[in-house]
PAVEXTOR-818821 format. One line per 5 residues: number of its first residue (from 1); their letters; for each residue x, y, z of N, C-alpha, C, O. Coordinates in nm, 2 decimals, decimal comma. Example, Ala and Ser with C-alpha at 12.3 -4.5 7.8 and 13.67 -1.06 7.14 Angstrom:
1	AS	1,32 -0,57 0,78 1,23 -0,45 0,78 1,32 -0,33 0,78 1,42 -0,33 0,85  1,28 -0,22 0,71 1,37 -0,11 0,71 1,29 0,00 0,79 1,34 0,11 0,80
//
This chain:
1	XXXXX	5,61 2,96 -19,55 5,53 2,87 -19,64 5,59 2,73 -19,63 5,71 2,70 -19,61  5,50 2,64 -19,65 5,55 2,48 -19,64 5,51 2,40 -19,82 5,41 2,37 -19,88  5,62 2,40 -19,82 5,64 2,33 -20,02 5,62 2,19 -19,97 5,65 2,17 -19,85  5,57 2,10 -20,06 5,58 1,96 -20,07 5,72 1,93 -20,11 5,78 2,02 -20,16  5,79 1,81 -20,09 5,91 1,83 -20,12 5,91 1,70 -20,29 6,02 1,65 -20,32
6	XXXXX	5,81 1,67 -20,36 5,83 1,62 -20,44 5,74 1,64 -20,57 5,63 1,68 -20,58  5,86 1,59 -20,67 5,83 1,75 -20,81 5,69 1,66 -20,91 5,63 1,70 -21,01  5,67 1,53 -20,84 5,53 1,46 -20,86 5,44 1,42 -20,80 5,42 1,52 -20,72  5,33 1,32 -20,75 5,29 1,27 -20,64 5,36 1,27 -20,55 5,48 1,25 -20,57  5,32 1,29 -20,42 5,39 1,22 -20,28 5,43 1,10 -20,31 5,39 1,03 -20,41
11	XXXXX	5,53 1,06 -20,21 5,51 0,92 -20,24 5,44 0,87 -20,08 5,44 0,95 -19,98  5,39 0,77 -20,08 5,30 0,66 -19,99 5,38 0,54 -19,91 5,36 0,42 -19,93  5,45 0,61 -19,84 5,52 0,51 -19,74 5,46 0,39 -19,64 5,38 0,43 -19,55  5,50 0,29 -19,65 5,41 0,21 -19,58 5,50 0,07 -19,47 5,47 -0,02 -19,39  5,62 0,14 -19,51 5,69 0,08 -19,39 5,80 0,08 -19,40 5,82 0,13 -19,51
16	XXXXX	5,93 0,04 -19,33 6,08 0,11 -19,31 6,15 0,03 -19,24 6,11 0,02 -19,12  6,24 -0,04 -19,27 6,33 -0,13 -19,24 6,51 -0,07 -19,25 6,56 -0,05 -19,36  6,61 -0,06 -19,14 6,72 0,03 -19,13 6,72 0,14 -19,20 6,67 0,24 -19,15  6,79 0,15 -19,34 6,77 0,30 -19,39 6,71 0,32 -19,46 6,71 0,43 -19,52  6,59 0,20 -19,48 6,55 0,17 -19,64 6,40 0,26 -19,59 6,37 0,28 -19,47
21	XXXXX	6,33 0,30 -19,69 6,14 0,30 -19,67 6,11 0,25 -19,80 6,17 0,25 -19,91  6,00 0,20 -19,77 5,92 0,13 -19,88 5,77 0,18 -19,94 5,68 0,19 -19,87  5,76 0,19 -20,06 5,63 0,28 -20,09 5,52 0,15 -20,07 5,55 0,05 -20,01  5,38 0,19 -20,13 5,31 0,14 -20,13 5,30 0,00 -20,26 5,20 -0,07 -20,28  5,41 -0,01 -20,33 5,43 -0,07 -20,44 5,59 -0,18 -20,45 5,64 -0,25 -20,53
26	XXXXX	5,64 -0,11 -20,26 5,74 -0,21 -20,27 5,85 -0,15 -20,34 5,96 -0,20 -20,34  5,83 -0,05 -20,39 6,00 0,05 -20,37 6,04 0,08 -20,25 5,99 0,11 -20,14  6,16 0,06 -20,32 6,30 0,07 -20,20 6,38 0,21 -20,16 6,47 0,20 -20,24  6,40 0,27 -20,12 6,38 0,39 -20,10 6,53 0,44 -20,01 6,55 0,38 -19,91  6,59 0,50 -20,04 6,75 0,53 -19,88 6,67 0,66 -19,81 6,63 0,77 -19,86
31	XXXXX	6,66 0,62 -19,69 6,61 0,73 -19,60 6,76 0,84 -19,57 6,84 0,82 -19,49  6,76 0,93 -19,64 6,78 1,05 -19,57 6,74 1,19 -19,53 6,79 1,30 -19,56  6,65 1,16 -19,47 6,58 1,31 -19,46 6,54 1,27 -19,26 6,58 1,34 -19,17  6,45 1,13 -19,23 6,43 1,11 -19,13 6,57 1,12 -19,00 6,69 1,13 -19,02  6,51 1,11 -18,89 6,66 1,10 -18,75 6,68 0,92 -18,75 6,66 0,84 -18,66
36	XXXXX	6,72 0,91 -18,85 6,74 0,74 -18,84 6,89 0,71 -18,89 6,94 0,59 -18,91  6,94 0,82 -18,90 7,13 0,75 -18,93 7,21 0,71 -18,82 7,32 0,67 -18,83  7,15 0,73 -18,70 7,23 0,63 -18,59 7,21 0,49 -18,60 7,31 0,42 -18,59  7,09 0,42 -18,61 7,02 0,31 -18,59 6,92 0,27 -18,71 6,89 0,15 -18,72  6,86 0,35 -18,81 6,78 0,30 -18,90 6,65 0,26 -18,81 6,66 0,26 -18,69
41	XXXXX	6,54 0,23 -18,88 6,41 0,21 -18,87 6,39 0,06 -18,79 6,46 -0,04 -18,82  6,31 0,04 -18,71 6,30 -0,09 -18,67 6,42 -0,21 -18,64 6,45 -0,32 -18,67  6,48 -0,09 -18,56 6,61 -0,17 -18,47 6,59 -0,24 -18,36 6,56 -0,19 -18,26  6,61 -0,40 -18,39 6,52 -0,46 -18,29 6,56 -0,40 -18,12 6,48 -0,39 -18,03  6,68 -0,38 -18,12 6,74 -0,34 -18,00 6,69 -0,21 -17,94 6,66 -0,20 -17,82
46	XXXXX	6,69 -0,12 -18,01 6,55 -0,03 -18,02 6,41 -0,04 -18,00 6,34 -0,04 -17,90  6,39 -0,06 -18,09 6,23 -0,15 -18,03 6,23 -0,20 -17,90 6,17 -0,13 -17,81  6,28 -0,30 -17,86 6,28 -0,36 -17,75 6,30 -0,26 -17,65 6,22 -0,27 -17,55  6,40 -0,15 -17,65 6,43 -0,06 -17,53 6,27 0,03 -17,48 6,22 0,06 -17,37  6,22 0,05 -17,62 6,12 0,19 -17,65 6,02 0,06 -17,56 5,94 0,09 -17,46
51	XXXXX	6,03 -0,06 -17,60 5,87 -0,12 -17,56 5,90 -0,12 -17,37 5,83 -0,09 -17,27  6,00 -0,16 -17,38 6,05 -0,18 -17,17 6,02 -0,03 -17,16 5,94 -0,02 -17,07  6,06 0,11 -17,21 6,02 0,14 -17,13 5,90 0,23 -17,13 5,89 0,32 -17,05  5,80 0,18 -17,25 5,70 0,23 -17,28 5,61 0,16 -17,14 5,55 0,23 -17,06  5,61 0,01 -17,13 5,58 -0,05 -17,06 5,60 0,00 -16,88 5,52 -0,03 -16,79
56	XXXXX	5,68 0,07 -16,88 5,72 0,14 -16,73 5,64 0,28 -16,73 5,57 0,31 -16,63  5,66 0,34 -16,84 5,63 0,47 -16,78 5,66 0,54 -16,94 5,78 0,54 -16,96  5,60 0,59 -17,03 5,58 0,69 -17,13 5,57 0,84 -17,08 5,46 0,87 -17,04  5,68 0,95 -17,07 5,69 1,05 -17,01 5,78 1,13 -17,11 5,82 1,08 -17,22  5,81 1,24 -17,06 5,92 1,33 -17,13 5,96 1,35 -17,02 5,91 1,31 -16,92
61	XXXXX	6,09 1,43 -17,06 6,17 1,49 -16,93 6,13 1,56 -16,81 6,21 1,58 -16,72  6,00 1,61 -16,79 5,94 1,72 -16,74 6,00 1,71 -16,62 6,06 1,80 -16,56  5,97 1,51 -16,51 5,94 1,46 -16,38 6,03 1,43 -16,38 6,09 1,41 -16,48  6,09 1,40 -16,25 6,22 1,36 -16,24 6,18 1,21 -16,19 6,08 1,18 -16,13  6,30 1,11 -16,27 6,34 0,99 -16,28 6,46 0,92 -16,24 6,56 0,97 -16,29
66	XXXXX	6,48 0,84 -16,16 6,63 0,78 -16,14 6,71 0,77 -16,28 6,82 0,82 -16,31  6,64 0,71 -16,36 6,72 0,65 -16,50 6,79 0,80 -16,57 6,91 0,80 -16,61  6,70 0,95 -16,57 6,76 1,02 -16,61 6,90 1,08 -16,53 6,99 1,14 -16,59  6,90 1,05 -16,42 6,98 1,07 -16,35 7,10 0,93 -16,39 7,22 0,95 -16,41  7,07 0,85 -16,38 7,20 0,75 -16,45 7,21 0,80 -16,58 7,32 0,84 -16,59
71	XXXXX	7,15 0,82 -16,66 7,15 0,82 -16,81 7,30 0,95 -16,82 7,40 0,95 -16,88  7,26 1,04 -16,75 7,34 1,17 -16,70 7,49 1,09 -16,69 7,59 1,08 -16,76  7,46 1,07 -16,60 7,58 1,01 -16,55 7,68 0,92 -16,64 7,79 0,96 -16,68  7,65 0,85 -16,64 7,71 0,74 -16,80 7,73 0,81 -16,89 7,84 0,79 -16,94  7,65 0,91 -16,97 7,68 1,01 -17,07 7,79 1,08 -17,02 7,89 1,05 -17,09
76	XXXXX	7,82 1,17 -16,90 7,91 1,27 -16,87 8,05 1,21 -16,85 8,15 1,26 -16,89  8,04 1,07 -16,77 8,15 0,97 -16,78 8,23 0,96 -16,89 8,35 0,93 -16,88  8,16 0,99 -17,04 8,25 0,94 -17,13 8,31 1,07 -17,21 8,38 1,07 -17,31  8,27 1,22 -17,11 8,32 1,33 -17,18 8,43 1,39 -17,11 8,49 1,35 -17,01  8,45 1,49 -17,19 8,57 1,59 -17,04 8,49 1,63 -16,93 8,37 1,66 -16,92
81	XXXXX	8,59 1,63 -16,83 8,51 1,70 -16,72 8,42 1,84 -16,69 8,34 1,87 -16,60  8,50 1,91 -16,84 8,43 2,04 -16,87 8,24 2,07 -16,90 8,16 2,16 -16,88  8,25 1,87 -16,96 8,12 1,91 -16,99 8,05 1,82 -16,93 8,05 1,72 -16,99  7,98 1,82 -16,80 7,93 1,76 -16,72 7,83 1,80 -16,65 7,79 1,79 -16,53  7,75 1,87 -16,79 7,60 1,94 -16,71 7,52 1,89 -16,80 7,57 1,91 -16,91
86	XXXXX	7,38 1,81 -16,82 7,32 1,76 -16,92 7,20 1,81 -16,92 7,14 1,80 -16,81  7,12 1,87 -17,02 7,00 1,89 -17,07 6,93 1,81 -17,12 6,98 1,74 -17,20  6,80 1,79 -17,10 6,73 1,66 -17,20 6,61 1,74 -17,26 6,54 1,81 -17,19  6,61 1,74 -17,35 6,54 1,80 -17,43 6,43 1,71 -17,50 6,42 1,59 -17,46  6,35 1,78 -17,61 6,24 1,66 -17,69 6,26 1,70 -17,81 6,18 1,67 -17,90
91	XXXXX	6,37 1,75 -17,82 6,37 1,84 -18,03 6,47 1,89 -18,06 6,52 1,98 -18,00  6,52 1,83 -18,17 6,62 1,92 -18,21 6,60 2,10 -18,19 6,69 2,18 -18,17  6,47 2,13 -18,20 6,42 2,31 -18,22 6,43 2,33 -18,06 6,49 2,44 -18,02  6,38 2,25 -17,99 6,40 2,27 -17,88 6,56 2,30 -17,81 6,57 2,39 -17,73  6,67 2,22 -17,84 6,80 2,23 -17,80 6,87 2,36 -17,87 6,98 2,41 -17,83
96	XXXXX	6,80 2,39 -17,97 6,81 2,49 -18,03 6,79 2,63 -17,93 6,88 2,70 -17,88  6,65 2,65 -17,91 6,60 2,74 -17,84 6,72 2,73 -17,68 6,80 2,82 -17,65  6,71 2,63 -17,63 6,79 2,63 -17,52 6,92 2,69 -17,54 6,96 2,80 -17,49  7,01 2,58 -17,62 7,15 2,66 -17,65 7,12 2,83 -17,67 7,22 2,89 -17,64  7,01 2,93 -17,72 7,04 3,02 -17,77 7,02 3,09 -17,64 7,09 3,19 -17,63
101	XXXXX	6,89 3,06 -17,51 6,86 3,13 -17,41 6,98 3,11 -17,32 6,99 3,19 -17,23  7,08 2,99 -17,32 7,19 2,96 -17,24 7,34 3,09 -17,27 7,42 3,13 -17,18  7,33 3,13 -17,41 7,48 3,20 -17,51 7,39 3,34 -17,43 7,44 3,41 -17,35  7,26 3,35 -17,47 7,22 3,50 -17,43 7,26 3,52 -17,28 7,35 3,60 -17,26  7,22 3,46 -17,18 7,24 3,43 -17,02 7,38 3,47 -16,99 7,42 3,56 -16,91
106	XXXXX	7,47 3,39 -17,08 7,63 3,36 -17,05 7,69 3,54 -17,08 7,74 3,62 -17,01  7,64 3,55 -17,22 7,71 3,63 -17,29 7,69 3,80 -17,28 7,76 3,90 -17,32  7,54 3,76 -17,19 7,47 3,89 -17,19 7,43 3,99 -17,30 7,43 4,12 -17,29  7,40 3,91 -17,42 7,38 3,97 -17,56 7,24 3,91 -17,58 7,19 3,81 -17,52  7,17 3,98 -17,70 7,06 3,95 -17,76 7,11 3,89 -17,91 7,07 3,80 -17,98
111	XXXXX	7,18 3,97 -17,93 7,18 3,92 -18,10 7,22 3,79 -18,12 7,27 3,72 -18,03  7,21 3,74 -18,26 7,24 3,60 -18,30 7,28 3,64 -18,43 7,23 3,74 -18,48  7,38 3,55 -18,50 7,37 3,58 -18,63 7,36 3,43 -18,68 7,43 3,35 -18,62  7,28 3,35 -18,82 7,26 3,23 -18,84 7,34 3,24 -18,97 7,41 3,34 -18,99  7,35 3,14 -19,05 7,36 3,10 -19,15 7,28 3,01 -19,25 7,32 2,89 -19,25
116	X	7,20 3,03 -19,31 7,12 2,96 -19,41 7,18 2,82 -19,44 7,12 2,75 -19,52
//
């Protein structure tokens, strides 16, 4: 089942600036619920990356790209050598699913147990 998550009206968001959102009345709002605690909302440095490389090429991981192959690289550089295999995924649910078909592969088990 999917609950609304508020105990009156929605609220009506109408735009979002680092952590803040703003209703339709100009309240101020702390975003914690969105993926915005690295960078916040309309990070110009952000913005600017997403528009270069919307402007190149708008893709997901599917095709292979030089940049993911640097991106790889520069990431693995800054870890142990242990961990130097990179997945790119599109979702948190998705890295999810992966880590669980990677532990079954490894482990040669089915079960999982979660925690709420």
């Amino acid at each position: 089942s999917c609950k609304v998550f508020y105990a009156k009206d929605p609220l009506k968001i109408v735009r979002a600036q680092g952590q803040y959102m703003f209703d339709e009345k100009g309240e101020k709002y702390l975003d914690c619920i969105n993926n915005v605690a690295h960078v916040g909302h309309s990070h110009p440095y952000v913005t600017k990356a997403a528009t270069k490389q919307m402007e190149l090429l708008n893709t997901n991981s599917r095709f292979l790209h030089d940049n993911l192959v640097q991106y790889a690289q520069r990431l693995t550089a800054t870890l142990p050598e242990k961990l130097s295999v990179c997945y790119f995924v599109n979702s948190g649910s998705e890295a999810n699913d992966l880590a669980l078909r990677l532990a079954r592969q490894y482990r040669g088990h089915q079960d999982v147990i979660t925690l709420e």
